[in-house]
N, C-alpha and C positions, 0 to 999 in steps of 0.2 A: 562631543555632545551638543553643543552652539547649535553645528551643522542641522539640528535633529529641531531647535525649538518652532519652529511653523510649525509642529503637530499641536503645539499648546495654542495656536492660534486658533483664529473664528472665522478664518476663510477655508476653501475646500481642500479637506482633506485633513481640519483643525482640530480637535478635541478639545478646543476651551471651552464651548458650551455646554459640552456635555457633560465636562467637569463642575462646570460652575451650576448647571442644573440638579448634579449628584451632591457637590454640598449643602446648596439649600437641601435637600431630601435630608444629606444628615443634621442640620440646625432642626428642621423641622420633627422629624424623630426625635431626635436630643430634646428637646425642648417639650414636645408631649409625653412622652416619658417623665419626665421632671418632673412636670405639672402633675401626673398623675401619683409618681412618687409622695409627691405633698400630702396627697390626700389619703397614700395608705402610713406616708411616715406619721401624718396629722393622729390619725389615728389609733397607731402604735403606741405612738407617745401616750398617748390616753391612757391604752391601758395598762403600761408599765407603770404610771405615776398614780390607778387604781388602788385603792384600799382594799377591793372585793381581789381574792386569790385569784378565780376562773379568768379575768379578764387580764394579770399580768403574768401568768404562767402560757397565755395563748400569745400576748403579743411577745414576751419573751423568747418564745418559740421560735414565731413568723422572723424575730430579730436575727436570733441566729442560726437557722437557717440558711434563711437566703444569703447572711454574709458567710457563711458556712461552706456553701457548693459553690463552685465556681460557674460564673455567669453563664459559660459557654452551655452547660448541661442544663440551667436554664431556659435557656433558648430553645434548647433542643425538646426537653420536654415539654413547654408551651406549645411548642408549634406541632408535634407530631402526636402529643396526649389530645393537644384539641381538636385535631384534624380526625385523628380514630373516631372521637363523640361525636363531630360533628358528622362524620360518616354515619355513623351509627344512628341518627338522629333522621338525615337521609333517609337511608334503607326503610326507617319505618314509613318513609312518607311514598315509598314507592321506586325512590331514587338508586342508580346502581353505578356502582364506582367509588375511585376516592375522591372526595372530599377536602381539598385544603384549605386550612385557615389565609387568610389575605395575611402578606406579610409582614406591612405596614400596621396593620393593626396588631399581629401577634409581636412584632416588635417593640411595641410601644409599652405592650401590658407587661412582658420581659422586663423592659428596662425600669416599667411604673414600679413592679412590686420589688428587685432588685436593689433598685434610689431607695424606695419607702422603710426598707429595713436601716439604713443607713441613715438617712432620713427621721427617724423614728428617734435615733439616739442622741442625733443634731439636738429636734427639738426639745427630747428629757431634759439633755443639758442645760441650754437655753433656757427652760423654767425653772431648774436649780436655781439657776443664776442670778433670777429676779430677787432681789432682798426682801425678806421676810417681812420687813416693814411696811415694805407696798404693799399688803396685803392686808396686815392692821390697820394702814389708812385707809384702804376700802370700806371696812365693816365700820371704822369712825364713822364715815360719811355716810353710813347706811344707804351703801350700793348692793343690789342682788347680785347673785353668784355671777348670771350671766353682764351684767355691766361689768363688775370688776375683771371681766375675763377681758372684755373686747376694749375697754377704755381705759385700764393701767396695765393687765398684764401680757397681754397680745403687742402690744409696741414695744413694750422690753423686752420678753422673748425674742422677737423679730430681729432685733437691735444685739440680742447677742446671738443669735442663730444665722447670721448674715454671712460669718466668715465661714464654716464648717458647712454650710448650704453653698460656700463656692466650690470649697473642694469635693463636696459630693455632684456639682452640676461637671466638674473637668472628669470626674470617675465614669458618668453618664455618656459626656462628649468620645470618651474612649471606650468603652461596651457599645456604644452604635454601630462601631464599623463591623463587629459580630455579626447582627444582623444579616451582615452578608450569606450565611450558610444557610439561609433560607430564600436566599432569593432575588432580596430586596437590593435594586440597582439604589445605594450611596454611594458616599464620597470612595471607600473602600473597594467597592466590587467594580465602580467604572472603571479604578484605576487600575485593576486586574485584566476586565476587558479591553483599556485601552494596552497597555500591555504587552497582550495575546497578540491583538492585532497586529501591532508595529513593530515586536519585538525589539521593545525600546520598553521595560522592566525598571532600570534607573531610572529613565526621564518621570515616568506616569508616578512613579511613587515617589520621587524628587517630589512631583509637584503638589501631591496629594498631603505629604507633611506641611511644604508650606501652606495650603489651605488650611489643615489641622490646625497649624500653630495660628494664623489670623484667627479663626474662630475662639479658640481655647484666649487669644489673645486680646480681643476686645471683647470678650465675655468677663475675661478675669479682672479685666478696666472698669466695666459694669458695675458689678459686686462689687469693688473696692472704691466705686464713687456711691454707691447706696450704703454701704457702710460709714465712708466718711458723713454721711449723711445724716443718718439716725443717728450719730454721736455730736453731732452741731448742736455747740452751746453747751455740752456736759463735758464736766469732769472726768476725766480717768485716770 
């Protein structure tokens, strides 16, 4: 296999760049996904930790569900449920044919509502967490609901929702390469493509874990130096 590494090279006939262009593709999916996760786990969490029924029996739902079905048939029905509407949508306007969704973007919402169920649970937890007390010093201080949310209970939460937000961001970094079955040229499909080409199947996917594991690797470095962070100076 040695004989074989100039294909991993950046001279002609190399495939490093194409490689190294496919995983920023999947940090960059990986990471909007995420982010969108946030905001349907942000959410979630809301209304599971609702007093009103309607709003924790919906995000209860949205929770188990999406942890429910496997990722893969998520994909699949984002991207070809939305492509039908969006056809559909089409047609009225005159338009004839199909319609697909961009796969980058159908990947991203994939991956956003999939994290955000997961996500969702991070966060519940994570306000459990907060001691009851901090919440009594709020009203001491006669802070409104939304002060006490953003200046004592939002950096605690945070502070315990840091570790379980990693392991849901490494669950995200591995549903990326999914992706692939719609399209979307990542770290996953180049190294399929490259592959094909060279009939060198070891080598491509040899190299494609070691990128995995870099990214999974100084991501999980990340998180555990923002964790050591938010606990500087506190007790545990």
């Amino acid at each position: 296999m040695l004989d074989k590494l100039h294909l991993l090279g950046f001279g002609e006939g190399g495939w490093g760049a194409a490689l190294l262009g496919a995983a920023l593709m999947t940090l960059v999916l990986s990471l909007l996904g995420f982010l969108l996760g946030a905001v349907f786990g942000s959410l979630g969490a809301a209304g599971r930790l609702s007093k009103n029924r309607l709003p924790r029996a919906l995000a209860a739902g949205y929770s188990t569900i999406f942890r429910g079905v496997p990722d893969l048939l998520t994909i699949y029905l984002f991207y070809y449920g939305g492509s039908i509407a969006l056809t559909a949508l089409a047609n009225l306007f005159g338009a004839t044919g199909f319609v697909g969704l961009p796969a980058l973007a159908t990947g991203v919402m994939a991956i956003g509502v999939v994290s955000g169920a997961y996500q969702a649970e991070v966060y519940r937890g994570a306000y459990l967490a907060v001691e009851r007390g901090q919440f009594d010093a709020s009203k001491a201080l006669a802070l409104s609901r939304y002060q006490s949310l953003l200046l004592v209970v939002l950096p605690q939460l945070i502070r315990h929702a840091i570790p379980g937000l990693g392991n849901v961001w490494q669950l995200v970094l591995k549903d990326s390469a999914l992706i692939s079955v719609i399209g979307l040229v990542e770290l996953m499909r180049q190294s399929q493509i490259g592959a094909g080409s060279t009939r060198e199947p070891f080598l491509f996917y040899i190299a494609a874990a070691v990128l995995y594991f870099i990214i999974a690797g100084l991501t999980d470095l990340t998180f555990r130096a923002a964790e050591a962070r938010s606990w500087r100076g506190i007790a545990r």
